[in-house]
C-alpha positions as CSV (number, residue, x, y, z in Angstrom):
1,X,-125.1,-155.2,74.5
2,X,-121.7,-154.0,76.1
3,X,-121.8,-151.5,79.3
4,X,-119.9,-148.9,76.5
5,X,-122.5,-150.1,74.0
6,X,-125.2,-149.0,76.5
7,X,-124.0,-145.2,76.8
8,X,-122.6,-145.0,72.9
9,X,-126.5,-145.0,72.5
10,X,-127.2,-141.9,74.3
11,X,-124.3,-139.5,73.9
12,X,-125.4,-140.3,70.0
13,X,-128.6,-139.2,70.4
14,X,-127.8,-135.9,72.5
15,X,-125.3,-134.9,69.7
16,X,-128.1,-135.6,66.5
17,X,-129.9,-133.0,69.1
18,X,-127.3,-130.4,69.1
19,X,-126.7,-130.8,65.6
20,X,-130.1,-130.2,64.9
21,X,-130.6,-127.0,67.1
22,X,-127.4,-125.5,66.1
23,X,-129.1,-125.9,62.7
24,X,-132.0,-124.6,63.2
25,X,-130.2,-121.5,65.3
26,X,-128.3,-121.0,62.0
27,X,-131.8,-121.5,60.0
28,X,-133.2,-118.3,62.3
29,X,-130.1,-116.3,61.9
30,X,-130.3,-116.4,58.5
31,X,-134.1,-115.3,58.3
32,X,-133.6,-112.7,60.7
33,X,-130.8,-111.0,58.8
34,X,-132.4,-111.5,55.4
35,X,-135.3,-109.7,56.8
36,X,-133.1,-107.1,58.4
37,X,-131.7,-106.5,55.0
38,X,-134.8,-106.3,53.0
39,X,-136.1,-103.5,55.5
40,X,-132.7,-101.7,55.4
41,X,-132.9,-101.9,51.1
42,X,-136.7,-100.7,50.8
43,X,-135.4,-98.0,53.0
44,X,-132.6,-97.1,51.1
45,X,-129.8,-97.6,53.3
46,X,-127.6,-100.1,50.6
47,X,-125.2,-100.1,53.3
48,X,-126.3,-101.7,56.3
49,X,-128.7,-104.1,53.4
50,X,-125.6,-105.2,52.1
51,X,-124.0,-105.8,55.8
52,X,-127.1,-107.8,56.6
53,X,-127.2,-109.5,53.5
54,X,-123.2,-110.6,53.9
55,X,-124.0,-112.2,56.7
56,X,-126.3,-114.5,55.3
57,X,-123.7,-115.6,53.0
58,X,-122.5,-117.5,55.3
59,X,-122.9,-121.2,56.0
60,X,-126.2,-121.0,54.0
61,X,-127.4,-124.3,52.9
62,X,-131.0,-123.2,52.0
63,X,-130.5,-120.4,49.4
64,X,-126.6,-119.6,49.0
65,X,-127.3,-118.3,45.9
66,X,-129.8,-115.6,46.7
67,X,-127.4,-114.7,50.0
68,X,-125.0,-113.4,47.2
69,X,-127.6,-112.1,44.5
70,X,-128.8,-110.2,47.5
71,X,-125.6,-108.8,48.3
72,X,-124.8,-108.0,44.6
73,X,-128.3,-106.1,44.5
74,X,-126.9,-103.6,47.5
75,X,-123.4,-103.4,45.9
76,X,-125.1,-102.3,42.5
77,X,-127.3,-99.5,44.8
78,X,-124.3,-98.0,46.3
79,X,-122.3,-97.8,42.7
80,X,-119.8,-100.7,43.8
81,X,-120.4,-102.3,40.3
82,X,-117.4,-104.7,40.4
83,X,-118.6,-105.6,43.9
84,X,-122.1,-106.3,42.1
85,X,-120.3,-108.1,38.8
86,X,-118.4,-110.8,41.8
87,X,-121.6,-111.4,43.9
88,X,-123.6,-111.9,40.9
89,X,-121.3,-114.4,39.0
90,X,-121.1,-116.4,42.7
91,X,-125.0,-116.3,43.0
92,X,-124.7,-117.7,38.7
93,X,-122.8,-120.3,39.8
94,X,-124.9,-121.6,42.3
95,X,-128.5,-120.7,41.0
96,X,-130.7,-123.2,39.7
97,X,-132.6,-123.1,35.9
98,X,-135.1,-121.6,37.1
99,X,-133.3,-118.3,38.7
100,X,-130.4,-118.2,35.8
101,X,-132.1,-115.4,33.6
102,X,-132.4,-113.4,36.7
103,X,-129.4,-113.5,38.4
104,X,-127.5,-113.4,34.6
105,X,-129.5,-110.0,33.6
106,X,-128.6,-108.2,36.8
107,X,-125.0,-109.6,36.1
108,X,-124.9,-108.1,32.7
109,X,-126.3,-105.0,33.8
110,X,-123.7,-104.4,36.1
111,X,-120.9,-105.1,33.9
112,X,-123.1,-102.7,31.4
113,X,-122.6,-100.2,34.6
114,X,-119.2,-101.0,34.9
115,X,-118.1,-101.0,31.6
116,X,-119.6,-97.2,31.3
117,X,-118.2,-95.8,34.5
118,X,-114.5,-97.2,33.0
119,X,-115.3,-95.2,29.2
120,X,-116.2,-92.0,31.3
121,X,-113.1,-92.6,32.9
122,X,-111.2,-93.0,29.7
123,X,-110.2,-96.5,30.1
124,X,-111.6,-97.5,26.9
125,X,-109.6,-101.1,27.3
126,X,-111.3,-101.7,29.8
127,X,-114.7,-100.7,28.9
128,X,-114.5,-103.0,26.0
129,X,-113.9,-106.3,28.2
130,X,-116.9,-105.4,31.0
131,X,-118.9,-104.8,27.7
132,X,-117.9,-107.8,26.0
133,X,-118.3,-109.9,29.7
134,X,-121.6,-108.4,29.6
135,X,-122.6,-109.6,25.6
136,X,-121.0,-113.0,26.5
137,X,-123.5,-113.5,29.5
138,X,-126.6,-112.2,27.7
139,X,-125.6,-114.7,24.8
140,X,-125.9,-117.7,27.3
141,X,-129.1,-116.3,28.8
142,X,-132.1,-118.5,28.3
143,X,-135.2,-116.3,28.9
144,X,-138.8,-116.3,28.7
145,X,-141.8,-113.5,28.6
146,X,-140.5,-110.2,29.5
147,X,-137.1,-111.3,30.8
148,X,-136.3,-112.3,27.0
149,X,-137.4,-108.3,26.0
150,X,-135.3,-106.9,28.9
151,X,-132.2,-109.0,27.3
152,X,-133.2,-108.2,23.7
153,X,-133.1,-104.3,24.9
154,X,-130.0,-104.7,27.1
155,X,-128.3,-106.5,23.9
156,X,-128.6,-103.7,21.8
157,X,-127.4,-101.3,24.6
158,X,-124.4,-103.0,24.9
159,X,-123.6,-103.6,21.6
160,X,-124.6,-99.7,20.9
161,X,-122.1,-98.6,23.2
162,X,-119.7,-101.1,21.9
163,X,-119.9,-99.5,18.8
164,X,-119.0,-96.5,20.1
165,X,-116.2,-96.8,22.0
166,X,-113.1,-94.9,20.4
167,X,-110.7,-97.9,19.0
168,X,-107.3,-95.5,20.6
169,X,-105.0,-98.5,20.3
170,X,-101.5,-97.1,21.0
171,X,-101.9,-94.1,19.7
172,X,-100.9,-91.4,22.5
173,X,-102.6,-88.5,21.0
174,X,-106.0,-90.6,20.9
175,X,-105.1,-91.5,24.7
176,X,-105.3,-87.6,25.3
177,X,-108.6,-86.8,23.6
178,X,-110.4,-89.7,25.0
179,X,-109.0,-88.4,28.5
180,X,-110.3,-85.2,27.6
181,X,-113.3,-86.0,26.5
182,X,-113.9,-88.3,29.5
183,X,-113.3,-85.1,31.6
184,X,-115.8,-82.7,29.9
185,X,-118.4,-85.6,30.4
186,X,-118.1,-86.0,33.9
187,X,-117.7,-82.1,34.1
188,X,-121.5,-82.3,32.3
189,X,-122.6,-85.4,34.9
190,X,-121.6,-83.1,37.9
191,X,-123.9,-79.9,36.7
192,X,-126.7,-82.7,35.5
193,X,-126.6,-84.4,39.4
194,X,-126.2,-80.9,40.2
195,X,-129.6,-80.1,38.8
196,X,-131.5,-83.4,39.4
197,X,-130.7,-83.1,43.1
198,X,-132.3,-79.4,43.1
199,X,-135.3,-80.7,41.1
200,X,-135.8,-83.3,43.4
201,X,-136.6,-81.0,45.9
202,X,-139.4,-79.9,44.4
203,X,-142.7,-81.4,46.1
204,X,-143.9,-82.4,42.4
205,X,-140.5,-84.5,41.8
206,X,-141.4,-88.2,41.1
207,X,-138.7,-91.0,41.6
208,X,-137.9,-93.1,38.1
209,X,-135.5,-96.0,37.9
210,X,-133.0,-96.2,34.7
211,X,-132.9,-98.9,32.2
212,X,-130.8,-102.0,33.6
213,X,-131.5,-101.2,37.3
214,X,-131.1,-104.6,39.0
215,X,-134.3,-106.6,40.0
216,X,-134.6,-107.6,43.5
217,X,-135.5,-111.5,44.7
218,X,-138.2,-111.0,47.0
């Protein structure tokens, strides 16, 4: 063996080292902020969940799906439901067969969210394609047990409020009662969160989560 054989050896080996302690520097990084953002979630602070859960998206080899499911899961919490629609479909994209009815249930429940905050708002356009988005993904679902009754119930949902949305087309006076209406019913939201936040102060209040809340991974 060559003199520049005989130290090619060695400067191999201490670089397979550093490679492997950067990666396992990167492996305890992760873990660290994942736990940091399950704490910050069970405590309710969606915020700094989601900042620690960004991180982790991140040169993620183990799990990069569940680094954006997580994510999506704090963007649904603080009512960022596009935010939530975008992680989710990148955590679908990546998830395996066995996490696909998950991660696509908490996607269509976010673009259920979605498409209702857009037909309070009067955008009845655009209610109709989140809605659809959200049919199309429970369609594609394959679910068993009680993930296959939570898409049953979210189909009908959907579909229920499909029905219901005004069909305005260009019709400018149909614009304006829609925008009306869409302002009377947040009008009514306002005095309802107005009264839920006074009854919650009550020492017998108990918590309740709605129907399509997101599920959590861990």
């Amino acid at each position: 063996m060559t003199r520049r054989g005989r130290w090619l050896l060695p400067a191999l080996a201490w670089l397979v080292v550093a490679v492997m302690a950067l990666a396992g520097l990167r492996t305890a990084v992760l873990l660290v902020d994942s736990w940091q953002g399950q704490q910050r979630y069970r405590q309710q602070d969606y915020a700094a969940a989601r900042t620690a859960f960004a991180r982790t998206t991140v040169l993620n080899p183990m799990s990069a799906w569940s680094a954006h499911f997580n994510v999506g899961t704090a963007d649904y919490k603080l009512g960022d439901f596009e935010g939530a629609r975008d992680e989710f479909s990148r955590a679908l994209s990546l998830a395996s067969q066995g996490h696909t009815c998950t991660v696509g249930l908490n996607l269509a429940w976010s673009l259920e969210a979605l498409g209702g905050t857009q037909r309070d708002g009067g955008q009845t356009a655009a209610a109709r394609q989140s809605l659809d988005a959200a049919d199309h993904v429970l369609a594609g679902l394959d679910c068993s047990s009680q993930q296959a009754t939570q898409r049953a119930e979210t189909q009908q949902r959907v579909q229920s409020t499909l029905d219901q949305l005004p069909d305005t087309g260009s019709d400018p006076a149909a614009d304006e009662r829609a925008r009306q209406d869409a302002l009377r019913r947040r009008e009514q939201q306002a005095q309802e969160a107005n009264q839920q936040q006074r009854a919650s102060a009550s020492p017998s209040a108990r918590g309740s989560s709605a129907a399509g809340g997101v599920q959590r991974n861990w």
